[in-house]
C-alpha positions as CSV (number, residue, x, y, z in Angstrom):
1,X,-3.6,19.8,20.0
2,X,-5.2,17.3,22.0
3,X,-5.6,14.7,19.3
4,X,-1.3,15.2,18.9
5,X,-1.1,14.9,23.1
6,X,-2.6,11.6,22.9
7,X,-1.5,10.2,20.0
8,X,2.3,11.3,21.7
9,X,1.0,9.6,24.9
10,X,0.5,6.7,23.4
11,X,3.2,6.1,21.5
12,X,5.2,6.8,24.7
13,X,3.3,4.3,26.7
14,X,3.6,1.7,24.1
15,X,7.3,2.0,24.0
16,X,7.9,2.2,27.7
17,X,6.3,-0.8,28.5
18,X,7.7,-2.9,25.4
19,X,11.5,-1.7,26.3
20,X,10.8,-2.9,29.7
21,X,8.9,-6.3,28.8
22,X,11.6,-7.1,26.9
23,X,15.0,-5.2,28.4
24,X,15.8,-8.8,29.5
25,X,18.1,-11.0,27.4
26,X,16.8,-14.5,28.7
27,X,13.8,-13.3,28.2
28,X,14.5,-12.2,24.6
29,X,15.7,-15.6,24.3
30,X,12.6,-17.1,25.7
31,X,10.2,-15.5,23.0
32,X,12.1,-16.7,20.6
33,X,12.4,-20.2,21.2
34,X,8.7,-20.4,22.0
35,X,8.5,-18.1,18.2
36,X,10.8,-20.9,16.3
37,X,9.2,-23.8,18.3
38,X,6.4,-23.4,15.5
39,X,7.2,-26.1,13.0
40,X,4.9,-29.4,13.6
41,X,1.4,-29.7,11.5
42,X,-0.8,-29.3,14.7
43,X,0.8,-25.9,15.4
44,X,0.5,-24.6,12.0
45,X,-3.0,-25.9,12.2
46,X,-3.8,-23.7,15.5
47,X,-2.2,-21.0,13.8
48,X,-4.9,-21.4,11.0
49,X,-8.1,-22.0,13.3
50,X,-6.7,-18.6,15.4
51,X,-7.1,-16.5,12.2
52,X,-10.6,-18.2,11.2
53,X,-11.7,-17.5,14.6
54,X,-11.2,-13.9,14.1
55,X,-13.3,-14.4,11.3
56,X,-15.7,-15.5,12.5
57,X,-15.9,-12.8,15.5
58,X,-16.1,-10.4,11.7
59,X,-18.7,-12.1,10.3
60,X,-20.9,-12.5,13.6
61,X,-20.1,-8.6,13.9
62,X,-21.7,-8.0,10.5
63,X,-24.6,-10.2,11.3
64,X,-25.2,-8.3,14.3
65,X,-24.6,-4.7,12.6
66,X,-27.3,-5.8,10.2
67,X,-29.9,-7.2,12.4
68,X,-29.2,-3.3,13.9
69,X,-29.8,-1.7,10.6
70,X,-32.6,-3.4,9.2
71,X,-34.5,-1.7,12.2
72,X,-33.7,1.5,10.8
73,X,-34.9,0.2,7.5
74,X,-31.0,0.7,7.0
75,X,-29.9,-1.4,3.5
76,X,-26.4,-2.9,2.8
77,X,-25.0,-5.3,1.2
78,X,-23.1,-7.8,3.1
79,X,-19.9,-7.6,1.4
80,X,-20.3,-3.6,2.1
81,X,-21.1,-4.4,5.2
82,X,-17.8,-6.7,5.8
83,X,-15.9,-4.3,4.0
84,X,-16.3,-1.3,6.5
85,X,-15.5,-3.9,9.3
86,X,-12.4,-4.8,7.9
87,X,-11.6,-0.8,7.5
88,X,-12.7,-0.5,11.1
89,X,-10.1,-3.5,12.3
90,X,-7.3,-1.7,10.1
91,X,-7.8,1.5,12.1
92,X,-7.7,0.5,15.1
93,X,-4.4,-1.5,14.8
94,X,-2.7,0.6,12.6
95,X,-3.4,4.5,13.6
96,X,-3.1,6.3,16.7
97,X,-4.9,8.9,18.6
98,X,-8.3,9.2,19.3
99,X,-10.0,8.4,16.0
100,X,-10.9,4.6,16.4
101,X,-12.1,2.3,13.7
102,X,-15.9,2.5,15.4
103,X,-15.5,6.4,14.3
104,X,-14.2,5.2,10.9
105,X,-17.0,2.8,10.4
106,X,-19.8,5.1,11.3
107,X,-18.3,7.6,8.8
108,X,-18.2,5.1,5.8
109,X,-21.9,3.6,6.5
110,X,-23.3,7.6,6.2
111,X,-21.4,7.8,2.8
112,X,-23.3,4.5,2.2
113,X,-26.7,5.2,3.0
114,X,-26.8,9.0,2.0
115,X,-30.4,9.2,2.8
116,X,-30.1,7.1,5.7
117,X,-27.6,9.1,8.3
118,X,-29.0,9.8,10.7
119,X,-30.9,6.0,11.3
120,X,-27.3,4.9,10.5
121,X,-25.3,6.4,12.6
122,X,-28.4,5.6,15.5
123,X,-27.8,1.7,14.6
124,X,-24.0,2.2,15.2
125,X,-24.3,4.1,18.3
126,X,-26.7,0.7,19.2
127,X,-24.3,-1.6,18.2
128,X,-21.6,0.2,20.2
129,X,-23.8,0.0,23.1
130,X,-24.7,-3.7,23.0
131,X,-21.2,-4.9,22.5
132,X,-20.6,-3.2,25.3
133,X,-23.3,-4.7,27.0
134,X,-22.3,-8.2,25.6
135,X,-18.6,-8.1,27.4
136,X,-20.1,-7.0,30.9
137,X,-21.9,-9.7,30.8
138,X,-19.3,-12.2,29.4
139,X,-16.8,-11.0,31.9
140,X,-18.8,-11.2,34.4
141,X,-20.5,-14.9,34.4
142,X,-16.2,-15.7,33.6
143,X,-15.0,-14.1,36.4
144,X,-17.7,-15.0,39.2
145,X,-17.6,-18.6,38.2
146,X,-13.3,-18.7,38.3
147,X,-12.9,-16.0,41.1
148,X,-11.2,-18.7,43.5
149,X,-8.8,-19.4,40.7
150,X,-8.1,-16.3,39.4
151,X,-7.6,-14.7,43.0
152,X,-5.5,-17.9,43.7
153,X,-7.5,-18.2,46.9
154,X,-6.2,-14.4,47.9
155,X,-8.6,-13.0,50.4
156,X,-9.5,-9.5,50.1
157,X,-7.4,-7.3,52.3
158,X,-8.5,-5.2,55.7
159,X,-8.6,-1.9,54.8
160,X,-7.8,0.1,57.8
161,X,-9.2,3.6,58.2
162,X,-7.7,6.4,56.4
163,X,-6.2,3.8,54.0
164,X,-7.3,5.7,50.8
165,X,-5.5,9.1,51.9
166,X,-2.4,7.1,53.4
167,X,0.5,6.3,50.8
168,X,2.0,4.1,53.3
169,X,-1.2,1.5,53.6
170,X,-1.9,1.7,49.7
171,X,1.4,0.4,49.1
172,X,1.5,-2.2,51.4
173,X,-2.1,-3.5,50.4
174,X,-0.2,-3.2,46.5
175,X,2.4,-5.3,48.2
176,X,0.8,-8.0,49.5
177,X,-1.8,-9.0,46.5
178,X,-0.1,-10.5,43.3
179,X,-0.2,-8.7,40.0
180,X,-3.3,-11.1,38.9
181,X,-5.4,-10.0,41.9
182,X,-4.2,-6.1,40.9
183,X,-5.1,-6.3,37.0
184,X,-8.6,-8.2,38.1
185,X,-9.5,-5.5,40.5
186,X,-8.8,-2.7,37.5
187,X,-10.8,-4.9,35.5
188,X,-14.0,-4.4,38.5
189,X,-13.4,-1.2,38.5
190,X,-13.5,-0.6,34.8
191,X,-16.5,-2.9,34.3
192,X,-18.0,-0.5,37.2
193,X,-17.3,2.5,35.7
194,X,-18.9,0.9,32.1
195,X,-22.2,-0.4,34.4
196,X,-22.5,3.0,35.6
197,X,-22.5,5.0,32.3
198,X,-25.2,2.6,30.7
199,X,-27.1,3.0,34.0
200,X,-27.0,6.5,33.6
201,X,-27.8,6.4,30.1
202,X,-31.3,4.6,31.1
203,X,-32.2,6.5,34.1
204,X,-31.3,9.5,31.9
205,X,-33.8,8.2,29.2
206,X,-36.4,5.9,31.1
207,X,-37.3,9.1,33.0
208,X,-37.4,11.3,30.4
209,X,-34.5,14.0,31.4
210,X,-32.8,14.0,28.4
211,X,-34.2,17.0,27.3
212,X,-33.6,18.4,30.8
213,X,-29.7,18.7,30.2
214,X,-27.9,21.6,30.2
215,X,-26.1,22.1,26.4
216,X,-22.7,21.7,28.4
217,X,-23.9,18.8,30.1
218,X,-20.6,16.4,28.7
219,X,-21.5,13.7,26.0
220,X,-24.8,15.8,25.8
221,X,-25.4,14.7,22.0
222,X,-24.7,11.4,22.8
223,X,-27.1,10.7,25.4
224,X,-29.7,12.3,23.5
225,X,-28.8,10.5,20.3
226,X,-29.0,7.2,22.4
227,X,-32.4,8.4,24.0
228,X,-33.8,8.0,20.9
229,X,-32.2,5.2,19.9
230,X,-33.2,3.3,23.0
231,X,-36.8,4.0,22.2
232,X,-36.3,2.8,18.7
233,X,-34.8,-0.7,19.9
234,X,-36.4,-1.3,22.8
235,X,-39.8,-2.0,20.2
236,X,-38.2,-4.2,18.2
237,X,-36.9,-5.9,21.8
238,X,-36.2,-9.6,19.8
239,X,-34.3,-7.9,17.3
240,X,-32.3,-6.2,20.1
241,X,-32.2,-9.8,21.9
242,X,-30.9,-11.2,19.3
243,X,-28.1,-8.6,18.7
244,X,-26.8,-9.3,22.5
245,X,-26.4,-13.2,22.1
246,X,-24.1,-12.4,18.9
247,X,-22.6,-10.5,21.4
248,X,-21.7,-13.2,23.3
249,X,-20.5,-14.9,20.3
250,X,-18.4,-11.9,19.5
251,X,-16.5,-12.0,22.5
252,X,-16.0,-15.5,23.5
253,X,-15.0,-16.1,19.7
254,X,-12.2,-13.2,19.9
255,X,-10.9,-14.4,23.3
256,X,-10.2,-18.0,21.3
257,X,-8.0,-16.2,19.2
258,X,-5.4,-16.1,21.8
259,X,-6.1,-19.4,23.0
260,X,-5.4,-20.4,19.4
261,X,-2.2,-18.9,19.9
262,X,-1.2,-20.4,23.1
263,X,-1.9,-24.0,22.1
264,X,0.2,-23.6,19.0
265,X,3.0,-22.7,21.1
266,X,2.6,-26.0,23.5
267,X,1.5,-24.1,26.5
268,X,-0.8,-26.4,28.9
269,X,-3.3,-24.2,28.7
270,X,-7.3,-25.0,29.3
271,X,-10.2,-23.6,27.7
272,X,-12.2,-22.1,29.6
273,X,-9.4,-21.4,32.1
274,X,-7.6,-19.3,29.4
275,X,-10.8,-17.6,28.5
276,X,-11.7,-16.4,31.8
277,X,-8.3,-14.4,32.1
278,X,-9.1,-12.8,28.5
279,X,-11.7,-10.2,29.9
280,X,-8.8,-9.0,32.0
281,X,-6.3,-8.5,29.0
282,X,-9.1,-7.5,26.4
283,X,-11.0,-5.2,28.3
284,X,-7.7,-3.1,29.9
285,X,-5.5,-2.9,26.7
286,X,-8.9,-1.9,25.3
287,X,-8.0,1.3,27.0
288,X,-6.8,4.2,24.9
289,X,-3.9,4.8,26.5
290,X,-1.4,2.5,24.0
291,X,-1.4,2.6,20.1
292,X,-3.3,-0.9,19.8
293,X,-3.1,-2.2,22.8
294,X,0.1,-2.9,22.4
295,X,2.6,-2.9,25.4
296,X,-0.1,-2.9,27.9
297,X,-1.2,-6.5,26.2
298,X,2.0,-7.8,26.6
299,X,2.7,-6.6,30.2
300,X,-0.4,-8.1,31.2
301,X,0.1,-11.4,29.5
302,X,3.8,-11.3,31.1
303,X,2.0,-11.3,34.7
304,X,-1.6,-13.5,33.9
305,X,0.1,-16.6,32.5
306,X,3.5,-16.8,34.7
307,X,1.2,-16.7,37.6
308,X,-1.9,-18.4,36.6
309,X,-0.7,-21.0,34.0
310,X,3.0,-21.6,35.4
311,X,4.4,-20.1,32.3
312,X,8.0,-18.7,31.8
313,X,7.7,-15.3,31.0
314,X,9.1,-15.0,27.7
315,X,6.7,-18.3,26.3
316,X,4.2,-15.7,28.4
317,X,4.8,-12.9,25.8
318,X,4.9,-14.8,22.7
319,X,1.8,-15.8,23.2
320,X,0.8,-12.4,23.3
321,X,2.5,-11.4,20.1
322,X,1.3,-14.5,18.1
323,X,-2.3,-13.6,18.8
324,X,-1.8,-10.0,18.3
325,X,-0.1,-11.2,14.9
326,X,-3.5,-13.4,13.8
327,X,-5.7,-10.1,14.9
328,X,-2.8,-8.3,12.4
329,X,-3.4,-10.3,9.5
330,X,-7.0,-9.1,9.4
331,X,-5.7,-5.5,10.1
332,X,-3.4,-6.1,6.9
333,X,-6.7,-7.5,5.0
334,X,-8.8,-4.5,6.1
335,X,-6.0,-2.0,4.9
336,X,-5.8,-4.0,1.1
337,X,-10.0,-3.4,1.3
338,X,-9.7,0.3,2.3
339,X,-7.1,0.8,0.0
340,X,-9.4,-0.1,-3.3
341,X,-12.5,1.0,-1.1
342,X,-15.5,3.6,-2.6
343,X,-17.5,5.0,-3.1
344,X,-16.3,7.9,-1.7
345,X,-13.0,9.7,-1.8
346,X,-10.9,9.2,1.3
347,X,-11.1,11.7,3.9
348,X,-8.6,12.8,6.5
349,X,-9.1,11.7,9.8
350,X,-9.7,15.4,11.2
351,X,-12.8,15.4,8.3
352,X,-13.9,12.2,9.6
353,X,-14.2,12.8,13.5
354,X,-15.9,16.1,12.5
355,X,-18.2,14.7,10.6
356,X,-19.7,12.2,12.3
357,X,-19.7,14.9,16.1
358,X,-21.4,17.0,13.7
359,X,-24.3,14.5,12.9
360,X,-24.2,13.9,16.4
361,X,-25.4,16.9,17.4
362,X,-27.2,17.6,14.6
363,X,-29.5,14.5,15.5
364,X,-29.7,15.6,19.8
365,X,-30.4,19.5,18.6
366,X,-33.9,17.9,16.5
367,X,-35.4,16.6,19.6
């Protein structure tokens, strides 16, 4: 029941906000002009180095994953390796609700490594952990270094007292700040919120109280499973190292995509300008509150460009759907691997999710 409540959720979220992203006719009209303006060489040619650059954000993934495994004395061939990445991808672009590619993934390297589970699913719960790690980081060097120019010089506003239990005050403060400001602050507060879990997760492990949490304690199993993973990494701390600056690569590499996609539709767009918006758009349609990301993306695109770049709205959403279409095409490739994938039978998704929570706990009740 829950599993249906979200996956209705998001399906109504998605189609909210593209009905009103594009309830405009001009704007319609905008999109696809900037769409048919595709024809020269050089814009074909960005199209091309967009979907290589997601590529390459796959095949640092897989180098990353491996450094990971071969910790756990984990082996895989690359091509397997690739191959549940590109299942992973299809997931998460193609199916809705709450089981994600990263839940896929895990579920196909345990069928893999049969007498490996339980160091498998520990170097997936790592490599989770240090992506995560990765974009905190990346954000955050982007957005201190451009905050004047993403905050277009805003100040931050005077909070009067009372202002958080006063309806009035909150919506002037929402008033005065442009939508920019608004999705950067969400961003902080996200990126807090993110900070604070992995801090927990190492106070929780570094002074041993783990063991100390009650069995209804939530995400019990996984902070024990990460306990021990922790340990295991932390030894191996150049391996670990290693994994984080692929990180880096990871993100910065997937943010190009859409840059890709901007510059092959003529917009006057900068590098590293573009790039520092990305965390913003990345990190919030990361959310699992869309199928995708889709809808959110495109709202947020809609505000970060017209404001920031100058853009007209509609050149402002194409953008957004021409790098969600370069992502797609490795969504499509993922789907023609997991079509002719083994070695297993495919499972249901229900089978999946279970499987892997069951591990999960399996692993936290043996310590």
């Amino acid at each position: 029941m829950k599993k249906t409540i979200l996956t209705v959720i998001q399906v109504v979220v998605t189609l909210g906000i593209l009905v009103w992203v594009f309830h405009d006719p001009q704007k319609r009209a905008q999109v696809y002009t900037s769409l048919a303006g595709i024809k020269t060489r050089q814009q074909w040619g960005w199209i091309v180095a967009g979907i290589l650059c997601y590529g390459l954000v796959e095949v640092l993934a897989a180098a990353r994953w491996q450094i990971l495994l071969r910790v756990q004395d984990v082996k895989i061939g690359t091509w397997r390796l690739v191959s549940l990445l590109m299942i992973g991808i299809f997931f998460n672009q193609f199916m809705p609700g709450g089981t994600g590619g990263d839940v896929v993934k895990i579920f196909y390297l345990m069928k893999e490594t049969p007498g490996k589970r339980t160091q498998a699913l520990l170097a997936a719960l790592m490599d989770r952990m240090i992506g995560l790690l990765g974009l905190i980081i990346v954000a955050g060097t982007l957005i201190a270094w451009r905050w004047n120019w993403l905050t277009q010089g805003q100040p931050l506003p005077h909070f009067e007292l009372g202002w958080l239990v006063s309806p009035g005050a909150m919506k002037a403060w929402l008033v005065q700040i442009p939508d920019t400001t608004k999705l950067l602050y969400l961003l902080l507060a996200v990126l807090g919120a993110s900070v604070l879990g992995v801090g927990t997760s190492f106070v929780i492990t570094g002074f041993g109280l783990v063991h100390k949490l009650s069995p209804r304690f939530p995400k019990r199993d996984i902070f024990v499973d990460l306990s021990i993973a922790y340990n295991a990494y932390a030894r191996v701390w150049k391996s670990s190292l290693a994994a984080l600056f692929l990180s880096f690569g990871i993100h910065i590499a997937s943010f190009t995509v859409f840059f890709c996609a901007a510059r092959s539709l003529l917009a006057p767009v900068k590098f590293w300008d573009f790039n520092s918006v990305m965390p913003i758009v990345t990190t919030l349609s990361a959310l699992p509150i869309s199928v995708g990301g889709t809808g959110p993306r495109e709202g947020m695109f809609q505000a970060l460009m017209s404001e920031l770049f100058g853009l007209t709205k509609g050149q402002s959403v194409a953008i957004s759907l021409t790098g969600f279409v370069l992502v797609l095409f490795w969504g499509v490739v993922g789907g023609a691997v997991y079509a002719f994938y083994r070695p297993t039978e495919h499972a249901k998704l229900s089978e999946v999710e279970r499987e892997v929570h069951e591990l999960e706990h399996k692993i936290a009740e043996s310590e």
